[in-house]
N, C-alpha and C positions, 0 to 999 in steps of 0.2 A: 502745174500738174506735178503730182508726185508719183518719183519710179519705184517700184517695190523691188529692191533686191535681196531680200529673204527669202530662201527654197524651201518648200514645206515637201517633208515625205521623209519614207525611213531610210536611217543611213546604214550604208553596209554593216558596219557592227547590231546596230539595233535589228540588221536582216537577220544577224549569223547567232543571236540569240535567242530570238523569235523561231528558228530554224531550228537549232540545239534541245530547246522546249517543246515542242511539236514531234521532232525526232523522240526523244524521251519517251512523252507519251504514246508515240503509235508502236516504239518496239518493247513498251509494256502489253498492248495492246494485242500483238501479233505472236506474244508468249500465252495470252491470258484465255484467248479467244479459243484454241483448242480446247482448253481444259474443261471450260463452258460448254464443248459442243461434245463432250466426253459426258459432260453430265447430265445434259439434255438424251444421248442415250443411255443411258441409267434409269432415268423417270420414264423414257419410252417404254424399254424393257421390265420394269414393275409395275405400269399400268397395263401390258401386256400379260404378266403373269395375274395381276391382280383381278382383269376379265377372263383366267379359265376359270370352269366349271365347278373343279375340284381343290381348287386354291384352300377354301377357307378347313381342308381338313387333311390337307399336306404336313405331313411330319418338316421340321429345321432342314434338313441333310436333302430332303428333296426340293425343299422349295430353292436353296442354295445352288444344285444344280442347275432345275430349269432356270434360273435369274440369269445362272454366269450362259448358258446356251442364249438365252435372250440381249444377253450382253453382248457376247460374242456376232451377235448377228445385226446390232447397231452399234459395230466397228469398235466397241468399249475395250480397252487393252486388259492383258490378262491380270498386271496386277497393279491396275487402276483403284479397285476396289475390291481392298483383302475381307477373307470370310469371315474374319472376325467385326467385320465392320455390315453384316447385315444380321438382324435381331429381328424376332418373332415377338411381340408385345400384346398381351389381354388387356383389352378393358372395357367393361360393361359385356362382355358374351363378345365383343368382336376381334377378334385378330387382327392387328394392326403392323404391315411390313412395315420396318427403319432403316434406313442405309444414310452413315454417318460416317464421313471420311475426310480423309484432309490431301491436298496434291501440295508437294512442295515442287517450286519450278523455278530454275536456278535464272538468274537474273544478270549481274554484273559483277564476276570478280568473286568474292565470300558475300554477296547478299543474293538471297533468296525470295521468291516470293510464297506465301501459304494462303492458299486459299479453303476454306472448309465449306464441304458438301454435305446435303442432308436433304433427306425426301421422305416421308411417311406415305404409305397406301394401306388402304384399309381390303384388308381380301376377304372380309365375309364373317357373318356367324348369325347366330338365332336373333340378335337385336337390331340388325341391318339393314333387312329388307333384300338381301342378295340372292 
């Protein structure tokens, strides 16, 4: 009869690396994950303006407003998303809302992370259907 005296399993070192890896990624993760739910209300707030009434014949400067109020009321920080980063676009008779932005969010040291946002909605016009 033969004794097996080979240990199979991870040794501390291969734990504390395994560990370091894992770590890494979850406080990428717990930087990243606001920004996500920052933009998730962003698209809440523009399918919100995007189902009023009067959307598809709102002047830039008003629709601007109501967004940032819409924003404002799905926790969106005030200068999460600057006003130059929301555009009013034609095409084919429809108006089509853009918000196009970028979050940098500082990470470890001098590196950074950037992440780039962007949503289109369409609010309306003669070729729609709205």
């Amino acid at each position: 009869m033969r004794v097996r005296n080979r240990q199979q399993g991870l040794s501390i070192i291969g734990f504390l690396i395994v560990l370091a890896v894992v770590g890494f990624f979850a406080y990428a993760a717990m930087l990243l994950i606001p920004a996500y739910t920052e933009y998730f209300g962003v698209v809440k707030a523009m399918k919100a303006l995007a189902e009023d009434a009067g959307a598809a014949n709102m002047p830039i400067e008003q629709i601007r407003s109501k967004l940032g109020f819409n924003m404002n009321l799905q926790y969106v920080g005030d200068n999460t998303v600057p006003p130059n980063a929301i555009k009013l676009n034609t095409q084919g008779g429809a108006r089509i809302l853009q918000v196009v932005y970028d979050k940098q969010i500082p990470f470890l040291y001098n590196v950074s992370l950037l992440v780039h946002f962007g949503h289109e909605e369409s609010l309306g016009g003669p070729n729609t259907g709205y």
